[in-house]
N, C-alpha and C positions, 0 to 999 in steps of 0.2 A: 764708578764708571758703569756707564750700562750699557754700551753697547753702541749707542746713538752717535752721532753726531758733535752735538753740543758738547757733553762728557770728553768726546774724543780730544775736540779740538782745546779745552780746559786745563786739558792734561799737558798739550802740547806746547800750551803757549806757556803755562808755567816753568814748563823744561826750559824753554829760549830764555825764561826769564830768570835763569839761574836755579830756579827752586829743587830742591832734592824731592822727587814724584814718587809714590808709591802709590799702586792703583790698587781699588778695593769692588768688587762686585755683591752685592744681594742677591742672593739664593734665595726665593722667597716662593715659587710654585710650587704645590705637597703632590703635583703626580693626579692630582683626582681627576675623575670624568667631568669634563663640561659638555653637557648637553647639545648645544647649541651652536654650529660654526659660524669663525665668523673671517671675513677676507681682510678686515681690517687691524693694526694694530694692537695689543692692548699689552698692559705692565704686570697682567696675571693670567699667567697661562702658557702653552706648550710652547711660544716663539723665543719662553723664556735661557733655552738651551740654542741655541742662534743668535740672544742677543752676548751669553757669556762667550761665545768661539768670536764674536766681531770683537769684544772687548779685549780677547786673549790676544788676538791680531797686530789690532792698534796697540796695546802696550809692548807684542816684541817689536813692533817698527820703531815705535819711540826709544825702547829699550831700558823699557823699568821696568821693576817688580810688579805681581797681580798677585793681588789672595780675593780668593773667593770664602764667603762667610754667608756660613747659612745661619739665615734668617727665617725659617718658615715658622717654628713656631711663635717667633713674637711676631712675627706678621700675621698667621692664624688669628690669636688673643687679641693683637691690638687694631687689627685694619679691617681681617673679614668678619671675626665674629662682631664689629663695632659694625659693619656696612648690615650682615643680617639683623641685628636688634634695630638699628634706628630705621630701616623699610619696613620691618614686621612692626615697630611701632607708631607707621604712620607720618612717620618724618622723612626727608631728603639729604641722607649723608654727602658729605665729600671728605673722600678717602684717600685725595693725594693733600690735604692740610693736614689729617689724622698722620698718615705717612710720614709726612716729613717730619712733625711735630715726636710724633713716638718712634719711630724705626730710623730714619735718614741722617735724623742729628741728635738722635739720642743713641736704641739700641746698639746700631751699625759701630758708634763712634765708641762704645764702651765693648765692643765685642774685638774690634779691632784694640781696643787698649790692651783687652785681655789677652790676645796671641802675641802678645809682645811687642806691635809695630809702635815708631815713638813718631809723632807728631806736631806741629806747632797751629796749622790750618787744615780745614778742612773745606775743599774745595769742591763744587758742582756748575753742571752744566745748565744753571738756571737762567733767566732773562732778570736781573734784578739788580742793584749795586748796593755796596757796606759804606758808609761813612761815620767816621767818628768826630762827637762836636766836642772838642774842649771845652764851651762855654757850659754847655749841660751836662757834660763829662757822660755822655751817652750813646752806646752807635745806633746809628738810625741806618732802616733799611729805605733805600730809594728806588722809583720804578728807574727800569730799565730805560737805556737809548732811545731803541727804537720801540714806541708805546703800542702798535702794534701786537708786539708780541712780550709783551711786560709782565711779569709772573710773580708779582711783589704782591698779589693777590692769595697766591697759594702757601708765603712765606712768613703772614704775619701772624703765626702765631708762634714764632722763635721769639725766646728768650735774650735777655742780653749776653750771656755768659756764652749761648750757642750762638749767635751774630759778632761774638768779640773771635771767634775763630774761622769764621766764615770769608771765602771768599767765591765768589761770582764773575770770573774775569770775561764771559762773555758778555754780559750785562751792557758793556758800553759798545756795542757792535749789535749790526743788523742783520737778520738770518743770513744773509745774501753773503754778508761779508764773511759769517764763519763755515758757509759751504766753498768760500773761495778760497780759507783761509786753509780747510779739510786739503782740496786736494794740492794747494801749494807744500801743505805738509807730508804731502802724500799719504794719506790715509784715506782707505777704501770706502768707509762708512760715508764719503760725503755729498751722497743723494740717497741717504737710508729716510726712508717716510719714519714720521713720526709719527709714536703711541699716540692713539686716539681713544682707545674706550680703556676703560679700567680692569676690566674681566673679559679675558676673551670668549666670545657669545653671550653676553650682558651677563645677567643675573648668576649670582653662587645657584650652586644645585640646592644649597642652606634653606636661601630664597625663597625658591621655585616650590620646595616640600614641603613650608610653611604655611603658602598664602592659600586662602580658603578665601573662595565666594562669598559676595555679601552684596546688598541692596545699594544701588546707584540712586540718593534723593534731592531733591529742590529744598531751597532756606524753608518751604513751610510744611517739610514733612511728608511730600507726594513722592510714592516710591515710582520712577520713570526707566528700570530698568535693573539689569545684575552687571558685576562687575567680576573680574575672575581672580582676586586678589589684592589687598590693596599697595602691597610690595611693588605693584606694578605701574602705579598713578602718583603724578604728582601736581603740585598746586600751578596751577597755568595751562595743564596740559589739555589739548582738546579732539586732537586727533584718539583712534583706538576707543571711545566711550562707547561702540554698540548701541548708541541711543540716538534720535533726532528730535528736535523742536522748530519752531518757527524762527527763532534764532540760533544763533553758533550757540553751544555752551562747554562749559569750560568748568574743569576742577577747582573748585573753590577755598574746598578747605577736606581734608580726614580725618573720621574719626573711627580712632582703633577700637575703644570701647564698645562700638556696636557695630563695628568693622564696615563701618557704612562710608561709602563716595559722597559728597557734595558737591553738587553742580550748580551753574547761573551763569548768568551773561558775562560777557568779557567787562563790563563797568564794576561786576563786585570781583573783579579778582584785583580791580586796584586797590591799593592801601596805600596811604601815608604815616604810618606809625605800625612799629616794631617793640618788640623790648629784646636785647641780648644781655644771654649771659656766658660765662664762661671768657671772660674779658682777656686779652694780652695785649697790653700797653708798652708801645718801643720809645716812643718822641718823649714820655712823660713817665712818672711814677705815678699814676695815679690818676684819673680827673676828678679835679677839687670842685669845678661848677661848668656850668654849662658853657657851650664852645659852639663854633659853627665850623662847618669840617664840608666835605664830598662824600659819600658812601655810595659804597657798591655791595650788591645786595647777590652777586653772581659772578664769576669772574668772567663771562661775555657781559654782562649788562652797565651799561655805561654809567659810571659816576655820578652821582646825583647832589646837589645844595641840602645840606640838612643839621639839623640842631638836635645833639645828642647831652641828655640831661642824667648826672649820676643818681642813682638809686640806693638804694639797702641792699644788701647781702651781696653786692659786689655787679650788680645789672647798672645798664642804662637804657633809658629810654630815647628813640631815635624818631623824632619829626621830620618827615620829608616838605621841600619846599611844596613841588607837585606829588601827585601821587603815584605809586611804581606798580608797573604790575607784576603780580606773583612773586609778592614776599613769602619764603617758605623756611618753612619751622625745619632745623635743621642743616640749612647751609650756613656759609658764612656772611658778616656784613665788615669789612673791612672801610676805617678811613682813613683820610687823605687830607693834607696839608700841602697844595702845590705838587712836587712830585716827593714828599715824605709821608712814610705809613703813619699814620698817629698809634695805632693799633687797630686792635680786631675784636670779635668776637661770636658767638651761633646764634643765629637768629631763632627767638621766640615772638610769639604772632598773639596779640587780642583775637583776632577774624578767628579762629578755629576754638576758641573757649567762646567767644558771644555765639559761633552756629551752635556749640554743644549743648547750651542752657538754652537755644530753642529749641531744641529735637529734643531730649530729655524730659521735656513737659505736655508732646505732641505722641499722640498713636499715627504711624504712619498710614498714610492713604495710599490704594494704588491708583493711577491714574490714567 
């Protein structure tokens, strides 16, 4: 439970549904200074002591048990210090797949094993549905109702063993319906805004101490300005460059190794080909040969036709019909069979190893 809304009402409909409830909170904020205010939302940081009193709330209304369970240090090890390495290394984490995937339905579920609580499911206030196919003898995660707000994006890299206990009972309902359904249940939480950033005031302090200035350059080596870290840019981005040219230009690609930005027009920040690795497969054990699937390359960016081809060492290669813009090293590419997750996996880019073998062989110019 965290406080929110969705959680709220997850808990509540299980209760009508006979279910024996026991509600479980993440401690997961260490107290430290964030630099930086911010008015909106986020899932770390000081709101996180107001979202455990709304939780504490709504479970005596319902009237079930609440244990709260600190999480901070596998959250530290597995979410932040994972959000500081892959920015300092030039890549674009997301840290609510990480979440779920290491803390939500792993830690959480075996921390709670260990205080003794016994349970059969474990239940969230996610947008997504669990089905099981006898014929493939598999559960498959499905997007949610209403696609709007469909979250089977953020969830595909659970396991079978963690989807065989999984339940999502908002998934078949439209926000609308579970704020109607909050205050029919009478629970206070049901016009609480929903977490929007991840850190409240963006970036770790981690971050921020890390990142060191370096050279803003064009694909042939012209240095066209500085940059104030590269923690701070990412592949598509165009707003914040401190630089101008006769056209827009746009983050291309990073490289950490000479801690250098890459700029160009918005035509090279399209791509049709990816490689991912770090693969989780839900529909199938495996992909034996090539398939034709939908992928999403971001969880705003909409779905796209494409041909994902297995590889060695456990990658595939992913052809887009058209080409996408700002494929970025580091998020997720998740695909789609109609409304079934096929699986997922982190996107790895050709565009940022082909700019690196040109700049590598070029003395920069200024320009």
């Amino acid at each position: 439970m965290s406080g929110g809304v969705d959680s709220s009402v997850t808990a509540a409909l299980l209760k009508q549904q006979g279910y024996d409830v026991v509600g479980v909170v993440m401690e997961t904020w260490s107290g430290e200074f964030l630099p930086i205010k911010s008015d909106s939302r986020a899932c770390y940081g000081p709101g996180e002591n107001e979202d455990v009193e709304d939780a504490r709330s709504v479970a005596q209304s319902l009237g079930i048990p609440l244990h709260i369970l600190d999480l901070r240090a596998e959250y530290r090890s597995e979410v932040l210090d994972y959000f500081c390495h892959e920015y300092s290394s030039g890549r674009t984490p997301n840290p609510c797949i990480r979440c779920n995937r290491r803390i939500k339905f792993d830690a959480l579920i075996k921390k709670a094993e260990g205080i003794g609580i016994q349970f059969d499911y474990v239940a969230t206030g996610h947008y997504a549905r669990v089905q099981y196919d006898k014929n493939q003898r598999r559960y498959l995660l499905k997007r949610a109702t209403d696609l709007r707000i469909d979250q089977s994006y953020f969830l595909a890299c659970l396991s079978q063993e963690q989807l065989s206990r999984c339940l999502f009972p908002v998934g078949n309902y439209t926000k609308e319906e579970v704020r109607g359904m909050a205050a029919r249940f009478g629970l206070t939480v049901g016009n609480k805004p929903k977490s929007r950033d991840f850190i409240a005031g963006g970036y770790s302090p981690v971050v921020r101490a890390s990142a060191q200035p370096g050279l803003i350059l064009d694909r042939q080596g012209n240095i066209l300005g500085k940059h104030c870290g590269i923690p701070f840019y990412t592949v598509g981005q165009r707003r914040g460059l401190g630089i101008s040219g006769k056209l827009p230009l746009y983050v291309t690609a990073i490289d950490p190794e000479k801690n250098a930005i890459i700029v160009g027009s918005k035509e090279e920040v399209y791509g049709n080909e990816l490689l991912a690795s770090e693969l989780n497969w839900i529909a199938m054990e495996k992909l034996e040969g090539r398939i034709q699937v939908k992928a999403k390359i971001r969880y705003l960016h909409k779905e796209a036709e494409a041909t994902i081809t297995p590889l060695d060492e456990g990658r595939v290669h992913v052809k887009f019909r058209e080409p996408q813009m700002a494929i970025t090293p580091g998020q997720a590419v998740v695909f789609y069979k109609g409304d079934t997750v096929i699986g997922g996996g982190t996107i790895e880019t050709f565009v940022a190893n082909r700019i690196k073998e040109v700049l590598s062989n070029r003395v920069y110019r200024r320009v």
